[in-house]
C-alpha positions as CSV (number, residue, x, y, z in Angstrom):
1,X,-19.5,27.8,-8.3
2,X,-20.2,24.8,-6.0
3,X,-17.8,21.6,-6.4
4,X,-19.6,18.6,-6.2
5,X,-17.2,16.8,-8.5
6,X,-14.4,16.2,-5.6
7,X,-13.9,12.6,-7.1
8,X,-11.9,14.4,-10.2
9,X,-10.1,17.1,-8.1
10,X,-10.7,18.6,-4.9
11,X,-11.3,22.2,-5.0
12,X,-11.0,24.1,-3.0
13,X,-7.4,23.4,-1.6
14,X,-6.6,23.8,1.9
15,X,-4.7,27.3,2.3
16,X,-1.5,25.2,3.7
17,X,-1.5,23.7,0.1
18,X,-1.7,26.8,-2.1
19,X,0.9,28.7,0.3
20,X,3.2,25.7,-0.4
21,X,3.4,26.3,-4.1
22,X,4.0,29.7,-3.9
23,X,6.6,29.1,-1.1
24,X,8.3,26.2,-3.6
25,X,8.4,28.6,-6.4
26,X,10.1,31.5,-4.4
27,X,12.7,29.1,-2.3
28,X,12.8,25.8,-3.9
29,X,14.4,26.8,-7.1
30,X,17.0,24.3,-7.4
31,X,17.3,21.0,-9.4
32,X,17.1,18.1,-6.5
33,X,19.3,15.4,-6.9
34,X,21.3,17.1,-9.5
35,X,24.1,19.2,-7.8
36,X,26.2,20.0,-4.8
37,X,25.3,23.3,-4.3
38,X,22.9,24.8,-1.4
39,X,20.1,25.7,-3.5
40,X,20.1,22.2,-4.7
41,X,20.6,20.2,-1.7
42,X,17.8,22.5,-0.2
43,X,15.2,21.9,-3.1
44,X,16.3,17.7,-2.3
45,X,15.5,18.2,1.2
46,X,12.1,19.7,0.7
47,X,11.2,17.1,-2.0
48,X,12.1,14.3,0.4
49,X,10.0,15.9,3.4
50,X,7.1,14.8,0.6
51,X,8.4,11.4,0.4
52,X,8.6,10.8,4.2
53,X,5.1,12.5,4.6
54,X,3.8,9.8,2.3
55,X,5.6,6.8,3.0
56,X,4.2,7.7,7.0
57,X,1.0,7.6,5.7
58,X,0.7,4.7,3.3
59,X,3.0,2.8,5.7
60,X,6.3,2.6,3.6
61,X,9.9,3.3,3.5
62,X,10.6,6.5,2.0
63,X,12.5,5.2,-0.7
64,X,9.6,3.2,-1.8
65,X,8.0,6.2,-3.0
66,X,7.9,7.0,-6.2
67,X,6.7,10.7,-7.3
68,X,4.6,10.6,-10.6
69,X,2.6,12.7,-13.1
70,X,-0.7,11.2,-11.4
71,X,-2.7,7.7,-10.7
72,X,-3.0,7.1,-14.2
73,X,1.4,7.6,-14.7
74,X,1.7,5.2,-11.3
75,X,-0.5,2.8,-12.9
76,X,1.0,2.4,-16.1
77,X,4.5,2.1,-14.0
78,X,3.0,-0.9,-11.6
79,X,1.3,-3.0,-14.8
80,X,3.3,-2.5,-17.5
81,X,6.6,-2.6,-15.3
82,X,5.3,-5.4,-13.1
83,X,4.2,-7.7,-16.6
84,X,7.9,-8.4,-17.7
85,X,6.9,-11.7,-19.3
86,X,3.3,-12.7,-20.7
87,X,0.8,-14.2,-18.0
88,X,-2.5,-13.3,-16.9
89,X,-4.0,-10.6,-15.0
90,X,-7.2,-10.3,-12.9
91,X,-9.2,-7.3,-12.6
92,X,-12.5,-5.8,-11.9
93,X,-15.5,-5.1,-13.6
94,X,-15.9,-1.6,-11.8
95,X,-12.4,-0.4,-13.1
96,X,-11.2,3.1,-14.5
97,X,-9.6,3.2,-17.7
98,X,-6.3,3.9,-16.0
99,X,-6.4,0.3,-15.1
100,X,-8.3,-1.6,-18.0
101,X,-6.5,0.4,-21.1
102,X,-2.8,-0.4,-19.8
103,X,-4.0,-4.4,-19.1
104,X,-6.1,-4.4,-22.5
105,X,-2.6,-2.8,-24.2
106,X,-0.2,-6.4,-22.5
107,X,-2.9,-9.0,-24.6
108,X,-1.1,-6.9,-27.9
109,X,2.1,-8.6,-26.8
110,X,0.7,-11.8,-25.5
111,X,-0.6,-11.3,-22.3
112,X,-4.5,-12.8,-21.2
113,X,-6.5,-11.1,-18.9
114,X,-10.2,-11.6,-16.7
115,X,-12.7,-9.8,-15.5
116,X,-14.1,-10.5,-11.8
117,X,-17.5,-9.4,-11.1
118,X,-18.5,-7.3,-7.9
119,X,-21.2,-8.3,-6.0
120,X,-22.5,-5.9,-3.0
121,X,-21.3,-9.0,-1.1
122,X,-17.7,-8.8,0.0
123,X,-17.2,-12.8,-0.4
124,X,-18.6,-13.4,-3.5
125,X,-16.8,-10.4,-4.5
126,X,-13.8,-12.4,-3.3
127,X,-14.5,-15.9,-4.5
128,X,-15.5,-14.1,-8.0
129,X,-11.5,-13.0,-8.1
130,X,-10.3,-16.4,-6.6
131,X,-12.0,-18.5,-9.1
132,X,-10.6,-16.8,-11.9
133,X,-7.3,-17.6,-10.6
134,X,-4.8,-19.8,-12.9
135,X,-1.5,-21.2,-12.7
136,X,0.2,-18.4,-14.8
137,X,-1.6,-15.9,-13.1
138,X,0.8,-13.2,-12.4
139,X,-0.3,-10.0,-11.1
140,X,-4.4,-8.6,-9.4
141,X,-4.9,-5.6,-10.1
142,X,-8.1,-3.2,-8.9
143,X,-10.3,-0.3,-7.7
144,X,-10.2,0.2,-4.0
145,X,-13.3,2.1,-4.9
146,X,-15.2,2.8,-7.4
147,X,-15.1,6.1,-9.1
148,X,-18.7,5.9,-10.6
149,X,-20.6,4.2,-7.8
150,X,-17.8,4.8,-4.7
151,X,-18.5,0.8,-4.0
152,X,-15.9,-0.4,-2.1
153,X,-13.9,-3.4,-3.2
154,X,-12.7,-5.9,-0.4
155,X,-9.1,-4.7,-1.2
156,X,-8.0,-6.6,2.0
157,X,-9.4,-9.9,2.1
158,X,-8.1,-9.7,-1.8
159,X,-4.2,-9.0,-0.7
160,X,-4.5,-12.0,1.5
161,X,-5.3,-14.0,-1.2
162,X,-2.7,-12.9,-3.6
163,X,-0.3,-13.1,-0.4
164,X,-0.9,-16.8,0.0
165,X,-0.9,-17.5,-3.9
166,X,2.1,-15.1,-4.3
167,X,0.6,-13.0,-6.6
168,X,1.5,-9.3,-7.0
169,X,-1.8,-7.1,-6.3
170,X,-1.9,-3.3,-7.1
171,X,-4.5,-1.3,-5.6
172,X,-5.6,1.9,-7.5
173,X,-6.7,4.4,-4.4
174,X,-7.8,7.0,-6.9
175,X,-10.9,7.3,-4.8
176,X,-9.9,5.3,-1.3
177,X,-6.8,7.6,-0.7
178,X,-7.4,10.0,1.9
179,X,-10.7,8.8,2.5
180,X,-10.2,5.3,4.1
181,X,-6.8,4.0,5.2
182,X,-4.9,1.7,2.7
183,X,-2.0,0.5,3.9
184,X,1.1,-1.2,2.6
185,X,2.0,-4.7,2.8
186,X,-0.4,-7.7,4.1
187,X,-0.3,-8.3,0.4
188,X,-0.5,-5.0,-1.1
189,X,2.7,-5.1,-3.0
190,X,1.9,-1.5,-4.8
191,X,-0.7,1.7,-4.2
192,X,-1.0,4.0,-6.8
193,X,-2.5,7.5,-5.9
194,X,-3.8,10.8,-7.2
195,X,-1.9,13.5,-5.7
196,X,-5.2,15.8,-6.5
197,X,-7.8,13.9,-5.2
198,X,-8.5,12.9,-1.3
199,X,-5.0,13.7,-1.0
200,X,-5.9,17.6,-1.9
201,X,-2.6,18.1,-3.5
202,X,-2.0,20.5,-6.5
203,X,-2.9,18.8,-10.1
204,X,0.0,17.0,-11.5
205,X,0.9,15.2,-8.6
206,X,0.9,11.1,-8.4
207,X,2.5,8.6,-5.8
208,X,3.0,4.9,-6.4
209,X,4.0,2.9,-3.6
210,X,5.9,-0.1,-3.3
211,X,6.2,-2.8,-0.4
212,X,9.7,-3.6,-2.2
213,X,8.8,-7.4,-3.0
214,X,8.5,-6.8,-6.5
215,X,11.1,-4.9,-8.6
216,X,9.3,-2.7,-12.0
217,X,10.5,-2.5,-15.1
218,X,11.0,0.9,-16.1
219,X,8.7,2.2,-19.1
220,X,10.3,5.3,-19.3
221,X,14.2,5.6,-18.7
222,X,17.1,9.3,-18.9
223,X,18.5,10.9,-15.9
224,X,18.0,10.6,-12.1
225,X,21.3,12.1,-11.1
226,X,23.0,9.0,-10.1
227,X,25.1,6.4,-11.5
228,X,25.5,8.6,-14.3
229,X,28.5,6.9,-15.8
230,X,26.3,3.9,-16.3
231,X,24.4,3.7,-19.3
232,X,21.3,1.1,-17.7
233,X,18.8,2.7,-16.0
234,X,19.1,2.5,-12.0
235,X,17.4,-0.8,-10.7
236,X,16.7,0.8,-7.2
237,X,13.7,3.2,-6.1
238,X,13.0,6.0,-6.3
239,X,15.6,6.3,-9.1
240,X,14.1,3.6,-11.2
241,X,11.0,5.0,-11.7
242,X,11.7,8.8,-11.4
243,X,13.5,9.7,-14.7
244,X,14.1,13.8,-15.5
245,X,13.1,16.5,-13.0
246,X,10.2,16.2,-10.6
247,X,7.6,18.6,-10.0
248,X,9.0,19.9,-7.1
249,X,6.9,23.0,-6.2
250,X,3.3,20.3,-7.0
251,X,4.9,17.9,-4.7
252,X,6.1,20.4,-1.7
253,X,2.5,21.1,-1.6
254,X,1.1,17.9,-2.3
255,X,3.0,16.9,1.2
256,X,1.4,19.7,2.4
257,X,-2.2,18.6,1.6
258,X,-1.1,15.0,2.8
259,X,-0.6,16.6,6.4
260,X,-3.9,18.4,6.2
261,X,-5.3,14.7,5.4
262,X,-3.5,13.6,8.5
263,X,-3.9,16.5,10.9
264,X,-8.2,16.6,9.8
265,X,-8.4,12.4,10.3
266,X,-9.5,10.2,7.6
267,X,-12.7,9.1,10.0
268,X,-13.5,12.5,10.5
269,X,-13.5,13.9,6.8
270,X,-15.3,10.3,5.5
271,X,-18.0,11.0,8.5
272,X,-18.4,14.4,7.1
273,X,-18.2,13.3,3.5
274,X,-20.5,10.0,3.9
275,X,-23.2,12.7,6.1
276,X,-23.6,14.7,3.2
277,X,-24.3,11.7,0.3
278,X,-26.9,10.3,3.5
279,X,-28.1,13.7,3.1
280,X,-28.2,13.6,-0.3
281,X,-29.7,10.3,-0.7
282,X,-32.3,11.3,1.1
283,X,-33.2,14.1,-1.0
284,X,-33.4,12.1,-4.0
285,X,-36.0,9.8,-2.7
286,X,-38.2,13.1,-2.4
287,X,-37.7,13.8,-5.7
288,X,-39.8,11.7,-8.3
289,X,-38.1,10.3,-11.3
290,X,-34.6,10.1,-9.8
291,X,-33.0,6.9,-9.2
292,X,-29.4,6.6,-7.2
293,X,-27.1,3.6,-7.8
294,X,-26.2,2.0,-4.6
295,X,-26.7,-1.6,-3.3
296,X,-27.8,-2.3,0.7
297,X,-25.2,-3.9,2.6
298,X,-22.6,-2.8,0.2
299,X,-19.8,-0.5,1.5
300,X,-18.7,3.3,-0.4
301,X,-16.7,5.5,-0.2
302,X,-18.6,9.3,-0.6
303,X,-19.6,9.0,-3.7
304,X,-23.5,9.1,-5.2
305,X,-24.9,8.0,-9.2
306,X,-28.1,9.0,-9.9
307,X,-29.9,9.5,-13.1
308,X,-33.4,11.5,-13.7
309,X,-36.4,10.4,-16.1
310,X,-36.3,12.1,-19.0
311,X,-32.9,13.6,-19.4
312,X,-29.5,12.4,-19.8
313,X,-27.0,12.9,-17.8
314,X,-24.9,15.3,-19.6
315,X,-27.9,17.4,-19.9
316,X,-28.9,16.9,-16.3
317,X,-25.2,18.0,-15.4
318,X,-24.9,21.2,-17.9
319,X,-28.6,22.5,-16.5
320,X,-27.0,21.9,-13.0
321,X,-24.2,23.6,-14.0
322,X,-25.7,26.5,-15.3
323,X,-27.2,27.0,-11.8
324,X,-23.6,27.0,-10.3
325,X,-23.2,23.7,-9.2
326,X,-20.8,21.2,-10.7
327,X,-21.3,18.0,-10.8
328,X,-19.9,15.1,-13.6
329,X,-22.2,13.4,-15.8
330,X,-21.2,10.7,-18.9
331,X,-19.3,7.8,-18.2
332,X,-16.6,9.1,-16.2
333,X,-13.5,7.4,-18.1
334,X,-15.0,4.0,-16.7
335,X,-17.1,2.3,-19.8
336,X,-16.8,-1.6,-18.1
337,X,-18.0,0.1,-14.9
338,X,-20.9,1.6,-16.3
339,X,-21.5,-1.3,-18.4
340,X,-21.4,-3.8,-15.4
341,X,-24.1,-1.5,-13.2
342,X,-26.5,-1.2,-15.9
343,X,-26.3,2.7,-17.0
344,X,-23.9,2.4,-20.0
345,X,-23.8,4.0,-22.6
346,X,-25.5,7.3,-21.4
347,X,-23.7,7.1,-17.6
348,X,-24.9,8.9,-14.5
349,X,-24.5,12.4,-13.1
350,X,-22.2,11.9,-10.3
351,X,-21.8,13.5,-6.6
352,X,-18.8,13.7,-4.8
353,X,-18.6,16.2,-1.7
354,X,-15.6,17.2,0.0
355,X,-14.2,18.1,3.5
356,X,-15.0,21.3,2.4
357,X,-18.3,20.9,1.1
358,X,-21.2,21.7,3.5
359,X,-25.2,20.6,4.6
360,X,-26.3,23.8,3.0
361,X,-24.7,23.5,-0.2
362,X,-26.0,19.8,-0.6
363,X,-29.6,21.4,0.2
364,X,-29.0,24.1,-2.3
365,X,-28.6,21.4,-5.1
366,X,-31.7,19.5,-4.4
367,X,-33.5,22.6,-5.0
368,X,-32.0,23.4,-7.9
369,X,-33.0,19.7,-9.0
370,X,-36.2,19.5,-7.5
371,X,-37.1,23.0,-9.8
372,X,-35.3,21.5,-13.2
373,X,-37.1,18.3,-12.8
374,X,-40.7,20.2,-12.0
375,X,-40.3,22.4,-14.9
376,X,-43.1,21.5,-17.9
């Protein structure tokens, strides 16, 4: 089978990844945090290699990393713990559920919320979020990319914004992490991440980051191995947020797979990743009937939705699939987004290469398209 659905989960893993779990499992066996003894202590030590790895990497203090289940886990700790009284939130019209479902589930208590448009221009984009700003606006959150399209969001001129109004902003970099550099701070108050994605860390694995303006309330609260005689929850990171035992051996090698990210160059593996939806995209336009969904002048991340006349794009990713290459179709757990670009309810069949991924592969697919599409 070829990948071509990288945006869900990279596969393959780099070998430095895969080596790391096994190595976690057979040396790492010990609760971290919890006791005194060696095999503990050395279990803490490798977990908090993981935490320095990331906080080098999204520019933050180590103990401004939080380890999580996945994006979805870090976003539903940065809104919900960030909305401790009712107010109003801002967010995109290209948003994942992971982002829309946790701000839809505040209005239940009182919250309000809008919905900013994208434009392929960056500063309407901007003045689309800055127009929709109120007095009791209290926290921006957004996309730094979407997952359906790969449009980039101005996530940047955006944190200024919130920075001068002193609103908290929350970038999801479910598909900007290890792809384009997102940074902490200049705004940014918190980046939540996929372990599993650009990051190429096992399944399982999350990172939200803090820049430590904002404190979160916990949504789920137990042990952390400190302050144990103290029946309230730990107000201080990582502790906070980090309740029962990590996933030590997932996040040993997701530090692993942030090093490869590192080591490889995020301009080199988006060059190599953009080259391959250019080549792409220019496949398509040989093949009648298709139609890709990107704007001129708009910026993306390696991503590429196209539909075909006359099927739909489950059935165009199942025949695809059949011919070993996998690629998403639907609506990609993102309803507004497809909604907001026109393809709703039916979606798009989605491409998303890897580092891994190479100019013979891509070539291989259009074939295999080029021959469903010409059969009578």
């Amino acid at each position: 089978m070829v990948n071509f659905d990288n945006a869900a989960t990279t596969f393959p893993k780099p070998e430095t990844v895969t080596a790391a779990m096994e190595e976690a499992l057979l040396k790492y066996g010990g609760n971290p945090g919890r006791s005194g003894h060696k095999l503990s202590l050395q279990t803490a030590e490798a977990v908090y290699s993981t935490r320095k790895i990331c906080a080098d990497f999204f520019g933050a203090e180590p103990e401004n990393v939080v380890f999580t289940l996945n994006c979805t886990h870090a976003l539903n700790y940065a809104i919900k713990g960030a909305m401790r009284e009712n107010g109003h939130i801002i967010t995109s019209d290209l948003e994942h559920n992971s982002v829309i479902r946790p701000i839809n589930s505040l209005t239940k208590n009182g919250a309000e919320y809008s919905i900013a448009h994208v434009f392929p221009d960056d500063e309407k984009t901007l003045c689309s979020f800055e127009e929709l700003i109120r007095p009791d606006t209290k926290l921006i959150v957004c996309t730094a990319a979407s997952n359906v399209t790969g449009q980039r969001l101005p996530i940047e001129q955006i944190a200024k914004l919130c920075d001068r109004k002193n609103i908290c902003f929350i970038v999801d970099a479910a598909q900007g992490a290890g792809v384009i550099p997102i940074k902490i701070g200049g705004g940014i108050n918190f980046i939540c991440a996929p372990g599993h994605k650009g990051l190429y860390g096992p399944s399982g694995t999350g990172i939200l980051v803090s820049d430590g303006k904002y404190s979160l309330k916990p949504i789920i609260e137990g042990g952390t191995g400190s302050l144990s005689m103290d029946i309230n929850q730990p107000d201080f990171l990582p502790d906070a947020l980090e309740s029962g035992t990590v996933n030590t051996a997932g996040i040993y090698a997701l530090g692993k797979g942030v090093e490869f990210v590192m080591q490889t160059g995020l301009k080199e593996i988006f060059c190599h990743e953009e080259m391959l939806c250019q080549r792409f995209l220019r496949g398509l336009q040989k093949i009648d009937g298709t139609k890709a969904y990107r704007h001129k002048g708009a910026l993306y991340v390696p991503i590429v939705s196209f539909n075909a006349e006359g099927f739909s794009s489950n059935e165009l990713a199942s025949l695809l699939g059949e011919e070993g290459f996998c690629l998403r179709g639907g609506l990609h757990c993102a309803g507004i987004a497809h909604t907001a670009i026109g393809t709703a309810p039916d979606g798009t069949v989605r491409f998303a290469p890897s580092v891994f991924s190479t100019a013979k592969e891509v070539d291989d697919l259009l074939s295999c398209l080029k021959k469903i599409l010409q059969k009578p």
